[in-house]
Phi, psi and omega in degrees: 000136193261161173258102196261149176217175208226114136312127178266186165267326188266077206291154159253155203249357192275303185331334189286085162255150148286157171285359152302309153328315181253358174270303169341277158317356184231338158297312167305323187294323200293317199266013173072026173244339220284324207234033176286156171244121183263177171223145188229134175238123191253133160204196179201137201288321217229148174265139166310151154086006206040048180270183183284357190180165195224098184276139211259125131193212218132290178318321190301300198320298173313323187290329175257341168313323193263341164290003151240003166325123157182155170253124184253179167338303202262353151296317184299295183317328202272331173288328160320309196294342179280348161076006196256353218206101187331136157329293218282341170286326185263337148311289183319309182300318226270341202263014226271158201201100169302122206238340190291150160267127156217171236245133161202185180243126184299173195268145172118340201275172172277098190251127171243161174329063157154017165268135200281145193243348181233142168238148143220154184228118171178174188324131193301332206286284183331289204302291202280352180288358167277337197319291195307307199285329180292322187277318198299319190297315209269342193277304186283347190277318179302298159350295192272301188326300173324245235317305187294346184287309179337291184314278179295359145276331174272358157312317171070041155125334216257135195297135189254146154250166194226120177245025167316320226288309191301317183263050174255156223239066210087139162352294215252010146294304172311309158348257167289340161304313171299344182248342157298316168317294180309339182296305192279010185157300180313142165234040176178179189193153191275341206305102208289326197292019169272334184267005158299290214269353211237338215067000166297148188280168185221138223195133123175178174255282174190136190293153126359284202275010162252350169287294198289016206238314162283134196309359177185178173307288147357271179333304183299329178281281185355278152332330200253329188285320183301346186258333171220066153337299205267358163243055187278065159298135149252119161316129151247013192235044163283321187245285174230122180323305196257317188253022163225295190316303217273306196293354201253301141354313173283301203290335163266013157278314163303330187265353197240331177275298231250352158286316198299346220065044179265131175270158169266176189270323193142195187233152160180142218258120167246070159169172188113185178249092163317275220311300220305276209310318156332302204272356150255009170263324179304320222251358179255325184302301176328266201319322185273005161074028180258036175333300197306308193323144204247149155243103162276119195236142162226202188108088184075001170344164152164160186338293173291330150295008178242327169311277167357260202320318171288319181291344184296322193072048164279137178274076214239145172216002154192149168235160176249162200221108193254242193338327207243009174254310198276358177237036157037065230276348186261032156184054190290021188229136165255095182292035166270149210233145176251092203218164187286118184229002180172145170234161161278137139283206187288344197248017170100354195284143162282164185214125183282142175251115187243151162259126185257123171223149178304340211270134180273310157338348220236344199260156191262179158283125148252179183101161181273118175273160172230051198306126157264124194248150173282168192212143190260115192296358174277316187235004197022053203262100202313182189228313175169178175249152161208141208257085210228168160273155205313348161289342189282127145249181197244092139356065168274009177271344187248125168329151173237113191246133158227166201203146202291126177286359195239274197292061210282341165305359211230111180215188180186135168270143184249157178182128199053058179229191171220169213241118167235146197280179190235326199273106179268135176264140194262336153217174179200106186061027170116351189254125191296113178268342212234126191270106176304135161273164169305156163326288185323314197269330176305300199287314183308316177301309200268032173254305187293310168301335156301328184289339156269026208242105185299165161316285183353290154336269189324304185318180179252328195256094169090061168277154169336107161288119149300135166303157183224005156006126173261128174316170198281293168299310100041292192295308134335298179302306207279321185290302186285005142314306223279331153007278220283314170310309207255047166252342202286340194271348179258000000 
């Protein structure tokens, strides 16, 4: 039997949970665990596209999610009708008070695999009931940011827009997609209610269906100039490019614009031999004394097909980029994990926790972390990350030797470098510590920040592995768990 509500506009978000989670919270409570303090680490093992690095973002979303945990009437009624879950659990929901401190690397930064990018610590019912919204926030906004950078480096300087919003995988895939995109690169979006909620600029013109809405090509340009002079973009590829669009196009820049003294914006093409049609559209703009005029191309886009295209000599000065940008469609699943990495006893000690696999990728780190990322004080060029317990500092003034964490032989001494922490705190003990920045200032940090980011790093084919490295002690800790387990089994 379903439970019925009346959708809001002011949604509340805490039930979006797994139901795991809250049979777990009522396991716990029942069993004198409930209010142990674990430390829980979301990170993710493989970069999408096998590319060298992953921009981190997200975090606003997780921040506001967790500054509005509460249950209310119709959650308490609706979890009573399930019948799984003790009085004394649903007292607890109803009295319920955020309490975790938690940990994250802020967004825009360059994340590489098995480094925790979100930590939380607090009473276990808390902790692990964040699982589902930390992965959910952090999976899909990084996903497209990767994707969309993929995208605006291979543009190589020429402006991407994110035209996504119809084919998302929902409202709120368009949403946040679009503003993980602007994170990552892009420097606009059609999606309008982002540049409401976010300042992303919001960008386009005009459909199909307004050339095709007028008794001709012609006419519909005519309209469109008289109406937005000083932003005159034209569609051109509704009928024919070359022998319609770009000259009917051209004739209203000259009979509508260029009396007023007006420049046109340009053209742009969705369909078609991109490479062809680009490079005989430039040279009828060019010839017609439209230098200035932009060519914008969209359709089906993606890294690669804009690489492709370009080394090709299509004459291009910008794209908008949809489908394969906002559902990241040649790899759409971001495999990051939550998983239990240290508990407290009674007396505050941390006590480190491993998940143990055949897999090796599957065994986690344990213990409360901290990343570092190094840096070469010369070209200020990153060096690698290392991954230590929160206790640990970094000598920078003393040689620093890291070492492969598997391949423990493959190893390198530092020497003039610097040590910066990656991991900021965002609450502390429930309470929001951390001023989140804008979008704008988000994307400028993950701009600067690519820039200590080697070439090597960066390409799309064989890129370079950044290290990712465990402290001596890291190492230690983890190797004596695993020990300490698996004699029990032989």
């Amino acid at each position: 039997m379903g439970y019925n509500f009346d959708w809001k506009e002011d949604r509340n978000l805490t039930l979006l949970v797994d139901y795991y989670e809250l049979t777990m919270g009522n396991g716990y409570l029942k069993n004198g665990v409930g209010n142990k303090i674990v430390y829980f680490d979301m990170y993710f093992r493989r970069i999408p596209d096998n590319g060298g690095f992953c921009i981190m973002a997200g975090v606003q979303q997780l921040i506001e999610y967790m500054k509005n945990l509460k249950f209310t009437d119709e959650d308490i009624k609706y979890l009573k009708s399930k019948t799984d879950f003790s009085e004394e659990f649903l007292n607890y929901l109803e009295n319920f008070k955020f309490e975790c401190d938690v940990w994250a690397i802020p967004e825009g930064t360059p994340v590489f695999p098995n480094e925790p990018l979100v930590i939380v610590r607090g009473p276990a019912i808390q902790a692990q009931f964040l699982e589902t919204m930390v992965l959910l926030s952090i999976n899909h906004q990084t996903l497209i940011a990767t994707k969309a950078n993929r995208i605006v480096r291979a543009a190589d300087g020429r402006g991407v827009m994110e035209f996504g919003s119809r084919r998302a995988q929902g409202y709120d895939g368009a949403i946040f997609g679009a503003r993980a995109s602007y994170i990552g690169g892009c420097i606009g979006t059609a999606c309008t209610i982002c540049d409401k909620m976010f300042g992303i600029p919001a960008v386009g013109t005009m459909a199909h269906s307004w050339i095709q809405l007028f008794d001709n090509e012609l006419e519909a340009f005519r309209s469109w100039a008289r109406t937005y002079p000083k932003n005159c973009l034209l569609l051109v590829d509704t009928y024919n490019v070359l022998k319609s669009g770009v000259p009917n196009a051209i004739k209203v820049f000259k009979e509508e614009l260029v009396p007023k003294g007006i420049r046109p914006a340009g053209i742009r093409i969705d369909s078609g031999d991109i490479k062809y049609l680009t490079e005989k559209s430039r040279k009828m703009l060019d010839d017609a004394g439209f230098k200035d005029a932009k060519i914008i191309v969209s359709n089906s886009l993606d890294e690669y097909l804009i690489r492709d295209i370009l080394s090709q000599g299509a004459k291009i000065d910008g794209f908008g980029v949809g489908e394969r940008l906002i559902t990241a469609k040649s790899e759409p699943v971001f495999g990051g994990v939550y998983k239990l990495v240290a508990v407290e006893d009674e007396n505050g000690s941390i006590i480190p926790k491993i998940k143990i696999s055949e897999n090796e990728e599957k065994i986690t780190n344990p213990g409360f972390k901290q990343v570092y990322r190094l840096y070469d004080k010369e070209t200020n060029k990153a060096i690698a990350d290392l991954i230590t317990l929160s206790d640990e500092s970094i000598d920078e003034t003393s040689p620093l030797e890291i070492f492969h964490p598997i391949h423990t032989w493959k190893r390198k001494t530092l020497n003039n470098f610097y040590a910066k922490k990656l991991m900021v705190k965002i609450f502390d003990k429930g309470k929001c510590v951390y001023n989140s920045p804008s979008v704008s200032e988000i994307r400028s940090n993950c701009l600067n920040q690519l820039n200590t980011m080697w070439d090597e790093v960066l390409r799309f084919e064989n890129p370079h592995e950044y290290y990712v490295d465990l402290s001596k002690k890291l190492w230690n800790t983890k190797h004596n768990l695993l020990d300490k387990y698996l004699s029990a089994f032989r």
